[in-house]
C-alpha positions in Angstrom: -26.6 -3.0 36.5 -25.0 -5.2 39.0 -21.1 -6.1 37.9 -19.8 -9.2 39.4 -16.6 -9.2 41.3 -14.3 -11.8 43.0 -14.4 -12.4 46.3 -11.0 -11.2 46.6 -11.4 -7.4 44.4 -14.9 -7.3 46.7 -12.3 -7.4 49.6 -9.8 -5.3 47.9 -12.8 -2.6 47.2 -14.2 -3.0 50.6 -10.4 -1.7 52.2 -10.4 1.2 49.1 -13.5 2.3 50.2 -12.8 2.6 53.7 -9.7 4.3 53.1 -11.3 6.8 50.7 -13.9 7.1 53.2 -11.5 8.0 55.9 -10.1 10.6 53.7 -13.6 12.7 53.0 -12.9 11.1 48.9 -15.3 10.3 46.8 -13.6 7.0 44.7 -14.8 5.4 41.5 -12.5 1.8 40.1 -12.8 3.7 36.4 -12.0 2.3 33.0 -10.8 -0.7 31.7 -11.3 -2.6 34.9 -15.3 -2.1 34.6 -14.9 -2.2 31.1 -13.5 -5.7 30.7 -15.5 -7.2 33.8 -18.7 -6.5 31.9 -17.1 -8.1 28.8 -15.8 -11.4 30.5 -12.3 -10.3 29.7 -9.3 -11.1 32.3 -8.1 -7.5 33.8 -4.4 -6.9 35.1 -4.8 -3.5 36.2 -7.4 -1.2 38.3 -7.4 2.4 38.0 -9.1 4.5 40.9 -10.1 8.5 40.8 -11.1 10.2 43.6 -11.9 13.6 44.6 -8.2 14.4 46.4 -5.2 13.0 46.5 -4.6 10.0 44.6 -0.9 10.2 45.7 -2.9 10.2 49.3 -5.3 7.8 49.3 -2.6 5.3 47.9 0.2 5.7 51.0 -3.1 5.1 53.6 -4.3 2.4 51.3 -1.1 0.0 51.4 -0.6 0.4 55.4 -3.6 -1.6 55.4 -3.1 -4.3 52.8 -1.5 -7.3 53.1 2.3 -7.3 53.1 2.3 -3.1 53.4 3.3 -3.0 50.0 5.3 0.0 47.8 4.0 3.0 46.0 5.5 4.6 43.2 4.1 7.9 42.5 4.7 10.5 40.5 4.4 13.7 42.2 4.0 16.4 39.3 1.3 14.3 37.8 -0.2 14.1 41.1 -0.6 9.6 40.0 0.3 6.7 42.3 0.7 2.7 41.6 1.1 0.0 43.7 2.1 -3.6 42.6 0.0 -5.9 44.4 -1.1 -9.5 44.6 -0.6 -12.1 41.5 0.8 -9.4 39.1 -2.0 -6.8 39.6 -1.5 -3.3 39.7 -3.7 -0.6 41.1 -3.0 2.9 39.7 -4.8 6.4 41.5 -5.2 9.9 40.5 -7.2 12.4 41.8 -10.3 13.7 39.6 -9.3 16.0 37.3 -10.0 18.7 33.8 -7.0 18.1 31.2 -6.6 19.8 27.8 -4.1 20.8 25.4 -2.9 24.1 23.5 -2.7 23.5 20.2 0.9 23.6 19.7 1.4 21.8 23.0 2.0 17.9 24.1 1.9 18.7 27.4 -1.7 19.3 29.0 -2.7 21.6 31.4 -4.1 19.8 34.2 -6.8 21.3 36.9 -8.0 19.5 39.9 -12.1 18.6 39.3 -14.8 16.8 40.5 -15.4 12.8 39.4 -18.2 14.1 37.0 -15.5 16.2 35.5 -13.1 13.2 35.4 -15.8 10.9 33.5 -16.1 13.8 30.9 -12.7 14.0 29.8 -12.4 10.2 29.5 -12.1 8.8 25.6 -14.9 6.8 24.9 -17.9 5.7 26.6 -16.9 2.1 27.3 -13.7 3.8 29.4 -16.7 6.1 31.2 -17.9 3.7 33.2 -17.1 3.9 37.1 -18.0 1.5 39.3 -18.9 3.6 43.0 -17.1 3.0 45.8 -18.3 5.1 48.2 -19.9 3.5 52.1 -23.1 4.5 50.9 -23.2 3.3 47.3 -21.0 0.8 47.1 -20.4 -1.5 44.1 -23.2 0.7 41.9 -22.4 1.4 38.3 -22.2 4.8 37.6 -22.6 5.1 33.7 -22.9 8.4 32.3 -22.6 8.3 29.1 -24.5 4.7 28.4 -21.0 2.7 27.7 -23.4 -0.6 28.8 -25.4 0.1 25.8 -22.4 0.8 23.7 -20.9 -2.5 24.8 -24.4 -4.1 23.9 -23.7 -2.4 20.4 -19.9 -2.8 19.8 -19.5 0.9 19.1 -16.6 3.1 19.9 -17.9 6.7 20.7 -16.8 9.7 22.7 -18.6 10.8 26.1 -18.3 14.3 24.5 -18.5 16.1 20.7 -15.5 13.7 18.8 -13.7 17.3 17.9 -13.4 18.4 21.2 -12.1 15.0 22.6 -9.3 14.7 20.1 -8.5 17.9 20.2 -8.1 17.9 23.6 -5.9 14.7 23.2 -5.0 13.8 19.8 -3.5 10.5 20.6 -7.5 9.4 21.2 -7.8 9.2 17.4 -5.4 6.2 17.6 -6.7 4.4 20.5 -10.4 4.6 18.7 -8.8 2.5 16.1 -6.8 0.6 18.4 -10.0 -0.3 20.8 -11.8 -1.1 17.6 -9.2 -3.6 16.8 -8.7 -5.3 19.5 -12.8 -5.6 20.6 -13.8 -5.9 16.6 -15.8 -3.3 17.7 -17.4 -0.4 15.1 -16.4 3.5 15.6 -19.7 5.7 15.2 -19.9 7.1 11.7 -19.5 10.7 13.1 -16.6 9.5 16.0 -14.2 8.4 12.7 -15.4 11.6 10.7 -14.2 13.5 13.1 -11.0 11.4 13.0 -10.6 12.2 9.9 -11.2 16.1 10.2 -8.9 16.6 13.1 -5.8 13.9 11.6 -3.1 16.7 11.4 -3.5 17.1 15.5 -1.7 13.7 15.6 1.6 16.1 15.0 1.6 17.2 18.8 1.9 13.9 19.7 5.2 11.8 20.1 6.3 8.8 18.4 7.0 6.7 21.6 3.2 7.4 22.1 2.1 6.4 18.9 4.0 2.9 18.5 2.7 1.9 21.9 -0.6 2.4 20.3 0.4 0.9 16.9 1.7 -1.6 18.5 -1.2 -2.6 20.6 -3.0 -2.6 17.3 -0.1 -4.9 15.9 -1.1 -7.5 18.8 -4.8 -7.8 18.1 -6.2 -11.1 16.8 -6.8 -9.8 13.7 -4.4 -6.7 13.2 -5.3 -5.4 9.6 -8.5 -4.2 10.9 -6.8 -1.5 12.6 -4.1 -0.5 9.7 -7.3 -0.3 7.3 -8.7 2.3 9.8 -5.7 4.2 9.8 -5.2 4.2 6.3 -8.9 5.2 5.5 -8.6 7.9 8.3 -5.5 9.2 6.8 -3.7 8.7 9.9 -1.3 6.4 8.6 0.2 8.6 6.1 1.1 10.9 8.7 3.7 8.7 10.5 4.1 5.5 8.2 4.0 7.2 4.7 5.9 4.2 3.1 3.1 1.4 4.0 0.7 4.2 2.4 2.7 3.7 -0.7 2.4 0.1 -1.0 -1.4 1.1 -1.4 -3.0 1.0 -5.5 -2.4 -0.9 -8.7 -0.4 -0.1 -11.8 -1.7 -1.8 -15.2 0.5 -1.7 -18.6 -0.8 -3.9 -21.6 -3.9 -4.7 -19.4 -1.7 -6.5 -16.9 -1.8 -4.8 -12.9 0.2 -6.6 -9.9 -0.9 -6.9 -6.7 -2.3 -4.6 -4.3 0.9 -4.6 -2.0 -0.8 -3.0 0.6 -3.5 -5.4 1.3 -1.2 -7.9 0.7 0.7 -7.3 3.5 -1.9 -6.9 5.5 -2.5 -10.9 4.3 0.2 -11.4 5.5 0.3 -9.9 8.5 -3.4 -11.4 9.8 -1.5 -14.7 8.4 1.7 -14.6 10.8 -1.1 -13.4 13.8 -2.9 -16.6 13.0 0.3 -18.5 14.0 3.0 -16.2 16.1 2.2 -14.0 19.0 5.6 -12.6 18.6 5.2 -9.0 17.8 8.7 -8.6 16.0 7.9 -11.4 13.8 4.4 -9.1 12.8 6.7 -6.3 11.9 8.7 -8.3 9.9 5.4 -9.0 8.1 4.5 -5.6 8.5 7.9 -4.7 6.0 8.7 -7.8 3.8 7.9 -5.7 0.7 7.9 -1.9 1.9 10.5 -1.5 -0.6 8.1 -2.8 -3.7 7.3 0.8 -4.9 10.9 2.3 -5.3 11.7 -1.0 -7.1 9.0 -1.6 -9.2 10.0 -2.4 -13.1 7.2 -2.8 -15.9 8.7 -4.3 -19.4 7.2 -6.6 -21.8 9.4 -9.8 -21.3 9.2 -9.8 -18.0 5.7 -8.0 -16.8 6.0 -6.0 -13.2 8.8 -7.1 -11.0 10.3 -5.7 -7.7 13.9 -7.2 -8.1 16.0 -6.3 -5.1 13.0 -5.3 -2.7 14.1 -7.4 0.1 17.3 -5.6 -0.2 16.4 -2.1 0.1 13.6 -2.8 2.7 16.5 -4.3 4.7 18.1 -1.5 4.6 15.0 0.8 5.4 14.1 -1.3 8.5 16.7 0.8 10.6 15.4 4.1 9.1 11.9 3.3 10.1 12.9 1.7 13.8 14.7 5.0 14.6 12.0 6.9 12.9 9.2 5.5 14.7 11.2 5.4 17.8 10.8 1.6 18.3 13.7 -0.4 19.3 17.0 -0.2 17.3 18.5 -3.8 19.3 18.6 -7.1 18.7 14.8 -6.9 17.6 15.3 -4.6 15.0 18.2 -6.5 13.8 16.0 -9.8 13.5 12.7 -7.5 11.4 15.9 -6.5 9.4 16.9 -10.4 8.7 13.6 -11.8 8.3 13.0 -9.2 5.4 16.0 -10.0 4.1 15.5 -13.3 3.8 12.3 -13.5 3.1 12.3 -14.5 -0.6 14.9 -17.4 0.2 12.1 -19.8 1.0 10.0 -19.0 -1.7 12.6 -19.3 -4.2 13.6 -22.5 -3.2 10.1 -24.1 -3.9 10.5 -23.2 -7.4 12.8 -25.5 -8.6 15.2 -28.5 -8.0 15.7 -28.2 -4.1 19.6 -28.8 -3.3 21.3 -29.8 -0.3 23.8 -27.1 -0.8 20.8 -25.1 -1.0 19.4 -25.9 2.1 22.1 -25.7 3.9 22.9 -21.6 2.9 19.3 -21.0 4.3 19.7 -23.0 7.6 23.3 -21.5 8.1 21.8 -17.8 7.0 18.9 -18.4 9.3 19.8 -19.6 12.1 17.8 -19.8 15.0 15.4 -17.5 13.5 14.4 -20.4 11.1 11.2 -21.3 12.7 10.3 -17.3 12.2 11.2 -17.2 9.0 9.3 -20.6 7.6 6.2 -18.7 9.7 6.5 -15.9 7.3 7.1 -17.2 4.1 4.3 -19.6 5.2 2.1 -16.2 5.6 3.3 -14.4 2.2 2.0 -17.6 0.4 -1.3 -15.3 -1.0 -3.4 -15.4 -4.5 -7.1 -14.8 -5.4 -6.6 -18.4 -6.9 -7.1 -21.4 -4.8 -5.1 -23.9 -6.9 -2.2 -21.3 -6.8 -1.9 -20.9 -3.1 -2.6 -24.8 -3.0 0.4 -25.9 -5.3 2.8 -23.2 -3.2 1.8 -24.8 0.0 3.0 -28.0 -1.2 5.8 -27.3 -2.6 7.0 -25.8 0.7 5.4 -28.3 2.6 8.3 -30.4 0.8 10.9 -27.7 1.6 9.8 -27.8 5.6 10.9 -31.8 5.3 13.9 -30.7 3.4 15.1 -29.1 5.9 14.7 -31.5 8.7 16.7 -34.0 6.5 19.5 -31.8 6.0 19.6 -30.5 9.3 19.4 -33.8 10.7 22.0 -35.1 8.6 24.9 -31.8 8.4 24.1 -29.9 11.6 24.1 -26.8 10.0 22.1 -24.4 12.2 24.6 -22.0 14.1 27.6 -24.3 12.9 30.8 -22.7 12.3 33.6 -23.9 10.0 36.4 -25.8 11.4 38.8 -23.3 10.3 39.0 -19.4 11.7 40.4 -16.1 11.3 42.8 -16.7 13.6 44.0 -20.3 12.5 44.7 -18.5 9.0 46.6 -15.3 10.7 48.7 -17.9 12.4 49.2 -20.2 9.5 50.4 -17.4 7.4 51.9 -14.9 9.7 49.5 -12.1 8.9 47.5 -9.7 10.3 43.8 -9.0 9.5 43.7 -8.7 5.6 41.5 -8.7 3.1 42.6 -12.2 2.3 41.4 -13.2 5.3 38.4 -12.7 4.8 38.3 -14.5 1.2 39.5 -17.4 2.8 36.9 -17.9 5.4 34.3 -17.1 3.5 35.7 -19.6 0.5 35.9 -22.5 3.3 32.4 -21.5 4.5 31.0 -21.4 1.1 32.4 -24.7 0.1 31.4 -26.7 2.8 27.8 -25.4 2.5 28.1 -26.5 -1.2 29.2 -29.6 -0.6 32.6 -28.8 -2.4 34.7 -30.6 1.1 33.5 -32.5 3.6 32.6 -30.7 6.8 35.7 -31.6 8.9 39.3 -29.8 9.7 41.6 -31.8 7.3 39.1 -30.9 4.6 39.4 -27.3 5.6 42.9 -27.0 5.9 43.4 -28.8 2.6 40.9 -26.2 0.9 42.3 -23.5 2.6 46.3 -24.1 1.5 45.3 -24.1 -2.2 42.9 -21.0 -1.5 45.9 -19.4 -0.2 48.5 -20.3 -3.0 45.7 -19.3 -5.9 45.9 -16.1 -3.9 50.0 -16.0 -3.9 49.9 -16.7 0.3 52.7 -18.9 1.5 53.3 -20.8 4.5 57.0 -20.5 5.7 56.4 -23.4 8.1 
């Protein structure tokens, strides 16, 4: 098989093989470059092995590309990069064995031949090399059949499954993630062996496993991947309270809703609209708190009062947990679950002004994402259900843009601050300081005063003498 390049990776390849050639390497472009050209799919990176110095053939490489450009390398693990034209990078190792001890995350790296290399690679379709070698050049050298696996949409290992992801536990995830994000199948034996070798994952850090989850989190359709992990038993291991989501309860005959598939509803729903990744999390753990506030009486049937509440609280925990992020973009999963219900609620009755008004303010500009996933969480086996919810909040969306419109209310602050009531009354920072703002606040939203500063000031005087404050002015 003959894969197709661009005139300018043939003249890329032409100066790599050269290079190589000069050295006495062998060279193979290996991976996800051959990978994705076979597939149609646009490639940002190009990894080369050779047999000798990767570090090597990179230096004598960029003396004789355009612009002499940088490489980084990385001289214990014997890799190189260098960043080159219209965002592309080109990464090179020398061929090499790898495995792990079983109590180990580091592997124990020995230099080997590119046959070697090509064995110790994780699946078939990330096999494939394409030769770059004077006398070969451009053939595909395909091993272990990854064309035909393509042609099948399998995921497979070159080697026994138990031995790869023993070697390398964190293969186990990027099966499931490659499966997402191709819609691909994993052999029958591949995912048993997934299965029979889980508890590996342990070796394995958690910075390594979010990038992987969260490559999974990114796919078109993500729950593909979180049903793999659940029915590997992977999941449990490092998400255990998404696991608990999973099953239903009945009393008197009367279950709720699956919570796990649910949210994984909900999460395909937000992918169908947002890219954003933060905004899937958020999807991810809108109702991770349901099981430690699930309630069963007779009145009232099964209800999870408060969950938005405690999974607030949990986002943190999990961030730091997981090792993702604990900034600004945990701090916006942490508001969108939150708030999550606010929308929701609103739709069932009379909608307000005053109403709209606290969800604008409380929003702020993280409205848009939170309409997206209330949008999303709108789910029911019964069409006319989902229907009548979708209008209602179709109304709520033009709600909104009234009020907005009309008050302004999105990042507004009142007209009267801390510091105007410290000054005002000649105190310090108090607890009555606080009432008062948040009184002025509160009333304006409600619709109590007018949003203006005489209003304020008015409002906040007899705030101040209901709570025995005087003005010696």
């Amino acid at each position: 098989m003959k894969i197709e390049l661009s005139r300018e990776e043939k003249q890329l390849f032409e100066v790599v093989s050269n290079t190589a050639n000069e050295l006495g390497y062998p060279v193979l472009a290996i991976g996800g470059f051959v990978r994705d050209k076979i597939l149609g799919r646009p490639t940002k990176d190009i990894d080369f092995v050779c047999e000798g110095s990767g570090i090597q053939l990179a230096k004598n490489l960029a003396n004789k590309l355009p612009g002499n450009p940088n490489v980084n390398y990385f001289k214990n693990f014997g890799t190189a990069m260098i960043k080159y034209e219209d965002g592309l990078e080109l990464e090179f190792v020398g061929a090499r064995k790898e495995s792990y001890q079983r109590d180990s995350r580091k592997p124990i790296v020995e230099n080997g031949t590119l046959v070697d290399d090509q064995n110790r690679r994780d699946f078939t379709i990330n096999a494939m090399g394409l030769d770059l070698s004077v006398h070969n050049f451009g053939a595909l050298v395909d091993p272990f059949d990854g064309v035909g696996d393509l042609d099948r949409r399998l995921i497979r290992t070159p080697l026994e499954p138990g031995q790869t992801f023993s070697d390398d536990p964190l293969r186990m995830l990027r099966a499931i993630r490659f499966a997402t994000q191709l819609d691909f199948e994993i052999l029958p034996e591949t995912f048993d062996a997934i299965k029979k070798y889980k508890d590996r994952l342990s070796i394995i850090s958690y910075e390594r496993i979010h990038t992987e989850l969260n490559k999974i989190i990114e796919s078109d359709t993500p729950s593909k991947g979180f049903k793999l992990l659940f029915d590997s038993g992977l999941l449990k291991l490092f998400f255990p309270e998404m696991v608990a989501l999973h099953g239903v309860e009945y009393e008197d005959g009367r279950g709720h809703k699956d919570n796990f598939y649910h949210t994984l509803e909900v999460l395909d729903n937000v992918a169908e609209n947002s890219k954003d990744l933060w905004l899937r999390w958020a999807a991810i753990l809108h109702d991770i708190a349901k099981p430690p506030t699930k309630r069963w009486s007779k009145e009232h049937g099964w209800t999870f009062h408060g969950h938005e509440v405690v999974g607030a609280r949990w986002v943190p925990r999990i961030f730091k947990r997981l090792k993702l992020p604990l900034d600004a973009k945990m701090k916006f999963v942490q508001k969108l679950v939150r708030l999550h219900l606010r929308p929701i609620a609103l739709t069932n009755e009379e909608i307000t002004d005053s109403a709209v008004r606290r969800l604008i303010f409380d929003a702020g500009d993280d409205l848009e994402a939170l309409m997206i996933l209330c949008r999303a969480d709108i789910t029911s086996k019964n069409p006319k259900k989902v229907s009548r919810y979708l209008s209602n909040y179709d109304k709520l969306v033009i709600k909104i843009e009234e009020v907005e419109a009309k008050d302004h209310i999105r990042n507004w602050q009142p007209p009267i601050d801390g510091e105007l009531i410290m000054k005002t009354f000649d105190i310090r920072p108090s607890r009555e300081v606080g009432i008062i703002k948040d009184a002025i606040k509160d009333a304006i939203l409600d619709g109590d005063i007018s949003n203006d500063y005489d209003a304020a000031f008015a409002f906040m005087m007899e705030k101040a003498k209901e709570l025995g404050m005087t003005n010696d002015e």
